[in-house]
N, C-alpha and C positions, 0 to 999 in steps of 0.2 A: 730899591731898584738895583738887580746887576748890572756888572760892566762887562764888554770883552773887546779884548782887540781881534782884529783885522790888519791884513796885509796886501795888500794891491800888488802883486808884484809884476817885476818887469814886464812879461808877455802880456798881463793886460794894459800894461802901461803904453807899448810898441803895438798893440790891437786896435788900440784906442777906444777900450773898454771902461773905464772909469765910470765916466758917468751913469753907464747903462746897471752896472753893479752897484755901485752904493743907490742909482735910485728904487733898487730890487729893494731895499733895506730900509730904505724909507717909506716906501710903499705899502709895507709889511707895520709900520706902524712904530718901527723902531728911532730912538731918537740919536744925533751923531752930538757927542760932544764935545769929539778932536778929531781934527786932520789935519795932515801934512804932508806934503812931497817931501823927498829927502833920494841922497842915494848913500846905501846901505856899505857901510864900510866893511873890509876883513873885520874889523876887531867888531865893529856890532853883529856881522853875522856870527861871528864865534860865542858872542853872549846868547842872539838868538836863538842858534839850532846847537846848544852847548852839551846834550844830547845824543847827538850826532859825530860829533869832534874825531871821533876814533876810527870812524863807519869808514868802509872802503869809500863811499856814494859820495861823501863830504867836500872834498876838492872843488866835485863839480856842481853842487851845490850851493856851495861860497860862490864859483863863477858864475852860475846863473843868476844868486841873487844879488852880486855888487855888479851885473853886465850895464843896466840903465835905474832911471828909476823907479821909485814904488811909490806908492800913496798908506801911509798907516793914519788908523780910523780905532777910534774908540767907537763903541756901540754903549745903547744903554736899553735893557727895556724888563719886562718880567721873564725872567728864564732864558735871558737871551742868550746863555753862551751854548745851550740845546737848540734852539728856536736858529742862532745863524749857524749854526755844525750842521742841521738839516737844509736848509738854504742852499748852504753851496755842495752840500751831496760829497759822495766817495773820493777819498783818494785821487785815484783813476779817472781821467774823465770819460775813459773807456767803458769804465764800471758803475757811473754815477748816472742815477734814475733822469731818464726826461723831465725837467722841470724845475732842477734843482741848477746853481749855477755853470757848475765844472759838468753836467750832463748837456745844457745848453751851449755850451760856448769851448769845452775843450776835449782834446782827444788825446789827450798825455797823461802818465801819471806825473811827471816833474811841472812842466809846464801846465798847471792847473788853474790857473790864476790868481787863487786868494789862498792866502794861509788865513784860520780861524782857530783861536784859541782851542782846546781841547774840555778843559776845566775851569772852576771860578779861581783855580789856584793858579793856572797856567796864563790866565790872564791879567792877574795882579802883577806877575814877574815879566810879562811879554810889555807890558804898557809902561814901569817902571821904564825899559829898555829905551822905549822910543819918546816917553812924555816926561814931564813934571806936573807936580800938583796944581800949578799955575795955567798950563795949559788945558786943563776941563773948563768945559764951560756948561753949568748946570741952567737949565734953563726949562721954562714948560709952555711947550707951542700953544698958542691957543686952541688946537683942533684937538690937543689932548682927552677933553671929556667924549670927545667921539672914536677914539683909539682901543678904551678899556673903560670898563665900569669901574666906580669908584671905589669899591670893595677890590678889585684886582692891581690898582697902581702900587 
């Protein structure tokens, strides 16, 4: 099974959108193996958007994402770092198709709600950020055989 992280960040957090987003992802069939509220320091934003570091856009960046806090979410499921990158749609919530989460709920490009891994590479190094290996919890719901045939787990 892949992993990917996720990021709740502050405007869902002040929307009081939580809930209504990871139960998108659970509903979807995907299993959560970590959460955690936290609030996002300068120095873990500099490891997380480390990318970015140089960008003019950066400053205000950092202050959106240490302003309140966030919810980081490990995912797990077949293909999921495709499967939630479609989930919560475009960039832009300007841009992003009805039905996906930042087409539903947001109308920014900064303010989008969730950051979502990119790659299975991007989410090994984004989960390292926020977790340790102590905190997964692997586990198999019982409604599992109804989620995916057993040839696809």
């Amino acid at each position: 099974m892949e992993r990917t992280f996720i990021l709740l960040k502050p405007d869902c957090t002040e929307r009081g959108l939580i809930g209504r987003i990871i139960s998108r992802f659970e509903e979807k069939g995907l299993r959560l193996v970590a959460m955690k509220m936290l609030r996002v320091t300068p120095e873990v934003a500099k490891k997380h958007y480390a990318e970015h570091l140089e960008k003019t856009f950066y400053p205000g960046l950092e202050a959106f994402i240490t302003a309140s806090p966030v919810v980081a979410c490990v995912l797990e499921g077949p293909e999921v770092v495709r499967v939630v990158r479609e989930m919560v749609g475009a960039t832009s919530g300007l841009k992003a198709a009805a039905g996906t989460i930042r087409g539903d709920y947001s109308s920014s490009r900064q303010m989008n709600l969730v950051h979502a891994s990119d790659s299975v590479e991007s989410s090994g190094r984004e989960i390292a950020i926020y977790f340790t290996p102590s905190d997964m919890h692997d586990w198999d719901p019982a409604l599992a055989c109804w989620l995916q045939a057993p040839s696809e787990a």
